[in-house]
N, C-alpha and C positions, 0 to 999 in steps of 0.2 A: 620258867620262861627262858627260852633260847636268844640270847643277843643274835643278830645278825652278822657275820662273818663278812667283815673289812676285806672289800675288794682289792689285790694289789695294784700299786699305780702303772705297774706295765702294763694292766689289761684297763686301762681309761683310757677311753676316747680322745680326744684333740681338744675338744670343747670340756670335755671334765679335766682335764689337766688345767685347762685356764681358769676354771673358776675354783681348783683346789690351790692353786698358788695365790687367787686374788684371796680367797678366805683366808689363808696364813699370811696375809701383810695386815700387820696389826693397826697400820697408821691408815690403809684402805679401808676396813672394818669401821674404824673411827670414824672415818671420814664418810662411808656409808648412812651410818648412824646419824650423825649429827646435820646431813641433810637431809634426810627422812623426818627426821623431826624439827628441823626448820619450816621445810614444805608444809607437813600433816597441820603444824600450830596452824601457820599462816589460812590454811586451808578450811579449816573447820573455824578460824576466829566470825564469822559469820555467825553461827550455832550460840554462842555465847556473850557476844558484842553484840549489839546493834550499831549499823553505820550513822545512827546518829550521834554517837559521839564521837565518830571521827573527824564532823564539821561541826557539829553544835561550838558557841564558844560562849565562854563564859569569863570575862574580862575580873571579876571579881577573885577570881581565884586561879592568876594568871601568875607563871611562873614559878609555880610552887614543886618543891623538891619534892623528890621522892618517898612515898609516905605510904601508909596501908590503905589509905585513901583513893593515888594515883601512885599506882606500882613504879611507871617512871617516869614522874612529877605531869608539869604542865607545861604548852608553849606560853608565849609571849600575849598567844588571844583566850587561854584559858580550854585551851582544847586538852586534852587528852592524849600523854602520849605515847601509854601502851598500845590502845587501842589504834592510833596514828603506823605506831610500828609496825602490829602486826598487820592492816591491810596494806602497809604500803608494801611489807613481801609478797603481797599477791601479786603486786604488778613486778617489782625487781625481779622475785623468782622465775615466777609464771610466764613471766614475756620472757625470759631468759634463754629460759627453755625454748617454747615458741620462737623463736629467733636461732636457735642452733638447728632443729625440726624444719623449718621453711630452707633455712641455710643449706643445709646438709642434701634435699627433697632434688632440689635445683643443682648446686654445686655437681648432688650425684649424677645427672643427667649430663648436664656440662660437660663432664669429664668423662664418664663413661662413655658418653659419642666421640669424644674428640678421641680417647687413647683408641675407641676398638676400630674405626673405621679407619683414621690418620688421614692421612693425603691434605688436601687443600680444607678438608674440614676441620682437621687436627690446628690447621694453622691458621685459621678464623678464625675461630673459638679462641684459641691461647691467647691472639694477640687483643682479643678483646680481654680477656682475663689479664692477662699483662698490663691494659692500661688502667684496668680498675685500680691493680695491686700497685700502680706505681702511685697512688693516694694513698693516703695511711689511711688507714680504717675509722678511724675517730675524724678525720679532718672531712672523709666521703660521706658521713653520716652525719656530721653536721649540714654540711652542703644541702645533703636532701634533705633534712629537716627544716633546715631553714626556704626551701624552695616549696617543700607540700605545706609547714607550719606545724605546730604544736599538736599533742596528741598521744594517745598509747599506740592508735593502729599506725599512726605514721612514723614511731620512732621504733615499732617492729618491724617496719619494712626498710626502713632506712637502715639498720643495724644489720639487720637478714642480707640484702643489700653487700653490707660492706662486707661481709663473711663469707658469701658466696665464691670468690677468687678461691679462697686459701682452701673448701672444701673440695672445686672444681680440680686444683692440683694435685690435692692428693689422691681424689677417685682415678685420674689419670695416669700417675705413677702406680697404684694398685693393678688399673686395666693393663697396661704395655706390661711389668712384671708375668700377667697371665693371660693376656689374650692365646697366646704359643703354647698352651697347655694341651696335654692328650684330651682334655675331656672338653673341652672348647671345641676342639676339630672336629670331635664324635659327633656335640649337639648341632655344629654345621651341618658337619654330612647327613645327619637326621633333620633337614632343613629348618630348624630354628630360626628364628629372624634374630635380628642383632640384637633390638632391645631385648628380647627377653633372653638370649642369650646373657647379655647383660645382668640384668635383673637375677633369674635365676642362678648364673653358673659363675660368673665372674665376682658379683660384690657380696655374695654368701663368701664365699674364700679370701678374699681382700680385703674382710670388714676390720681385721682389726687395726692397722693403722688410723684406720676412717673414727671407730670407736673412740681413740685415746686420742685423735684432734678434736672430736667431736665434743668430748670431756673439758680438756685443758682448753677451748675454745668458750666453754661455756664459765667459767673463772671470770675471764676478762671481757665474756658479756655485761656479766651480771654490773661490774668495772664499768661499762662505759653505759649501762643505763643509771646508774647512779651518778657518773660525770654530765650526761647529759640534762639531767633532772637540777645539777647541781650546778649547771652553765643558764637554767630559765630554758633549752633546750626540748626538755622530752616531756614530761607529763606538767601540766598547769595546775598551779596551787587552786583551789583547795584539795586538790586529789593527794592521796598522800603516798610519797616516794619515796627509798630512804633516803638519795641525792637531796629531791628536792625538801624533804624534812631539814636537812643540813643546811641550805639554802637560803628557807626559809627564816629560818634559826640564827644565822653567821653572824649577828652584830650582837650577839645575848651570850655566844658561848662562851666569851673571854669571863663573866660572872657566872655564868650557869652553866658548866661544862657538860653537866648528863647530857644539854640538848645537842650536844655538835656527838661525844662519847657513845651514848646508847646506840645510837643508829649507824654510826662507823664499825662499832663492834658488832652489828648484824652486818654488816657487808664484810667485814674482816671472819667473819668466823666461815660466813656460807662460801666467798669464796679456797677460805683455806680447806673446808671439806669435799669442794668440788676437784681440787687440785690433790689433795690424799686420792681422790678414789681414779684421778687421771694414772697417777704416779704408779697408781696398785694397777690399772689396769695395763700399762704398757711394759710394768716387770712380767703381769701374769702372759701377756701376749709375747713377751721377748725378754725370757731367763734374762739371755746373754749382754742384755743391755742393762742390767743390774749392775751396779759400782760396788 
């Protein structure tokens, strides 16, 4: 058998150059991995759990460490709290994402209209974005949380929400960078309409800024749906969140520290691997920004 003869990297593409330098960052690799397989467990713990032990409670065997029994241990009401953990990363991960996907949908639109058209449109739009962005994003997303009330779908729109500014700016700075481009002009003069102009010619070429906000945005999603669950804010007990697991938990962890530990270290681990695969993706998109 004949190996395959290793293409040289002068003759790759644009896009295999980016994904050969993201494959050599060993800490992006990592960090690949280790949210793949956060997500997959979370995802498939259905298959092997049933949700009834993630409410059932059982007061008689409440509190108890971690054991071969109860991987890791029990709450306060005798619940379950692997089982607790792994569906509450359905909602932490899954809306996390969901929430940068909604963000990103809109934000792209926003921005895209405002950088390619400009004029009076460019400066609607911005200073609406402007006065989002002048609320911190946690403080705009409590607001509407507390204005629609408790919930998974109203703490994804309220998060989606507060995102929307920061994604809308940077499709903007992408669009003005290339609207002026030769092949922009060309899809004019071939009467294109704007958005798909848009659509097709300008945020294929612009994506990777968008990508590595899109990434490092989604860290400190994950961050404020856990703040919010952890504030009585975003999802209501008995649904389990890892915020709100923590939440629930905060008067018992000063004795039984698994229950405040295990579930910080799932939001400490998935965010630290969303931010490897940010880190890897913005060296792979821009050598020259590598230290």
């Amino acid at each position: 058998m004949f190996s395959k003869k290793k293409k040289p990297l002068s003759e790759y593409s644009s896009w295999e150059l980016i994904g050969y330098r993201f494959r050599k960052n060993k800490l992006a690799m990592l960090g690949v991995f280790m949210f793949v397989l956060i997500v997959a467990v979370t995802i498939i713990a259905p298959f092997f759990i049933p949700y009834e032990e993630v409410i059932s409670q059982d007061v008689r065997n409440r509190l108890q460490s971690p054991s071969r029994e109860h991987i890791f241990g029990t709450d306060e009401l005798g619940r379950d709290m692997f089982a607790r953990i792994l569906y509450g990363g359905r909602i932490s991960l899954l809306c996390g994402i969901a929430i940068i996907v909604i963000a990103f949908i809109f934000g792209a639109i926003i921005g895209g209209v405002s950088g390619f058209i400009g004029g009076k449109v460019d400066t609607v739009l911005m200073r609406i974005v402007d006065a989002l962005m002048a609320v911190p994003p946690a403080l705009l997303a409590m607001a509407i949380i507390t204005a629609m009330g408790n919930g998974v779908f109203n703490l994804v729109i309220a998060l989606a929400i507060a995102q929307i500014p920061r994604f809308a700016r940077t499709v903007r700075s992408s669009v003005l960078t290339l609207r002026n481009m030769e092949y922009v002009e060309a899809a004019k003069c071939y009467g294109s309409s704007s958005m798909r102009t848009i659509i097709k010619h300008i945020l294929p070429n612009g994506i990777g800024p968008i990508v590595v906000s899109a990434t490092l945005t989604l860290g400190a999603v994950i961050l404020s749906i856990s703040s919010m669950g952890y504030l009585g804010l975003g999802v209501a007990s008995p649904t389990p969140e890892w915020g709100t697991i923590i939440s629930e938990n905060k008067i018992n962890i000063r004795y039984y520290p698994y229950l405040g530990l295990i579930p910080g270290l799932c939001i400490m681990f998935s965010v630290m691997a969303v931010n490897f695969i940010g880190d890897g993706l913005r060296d792979a998109f821009d050598p020259k920004s590598k230290n």
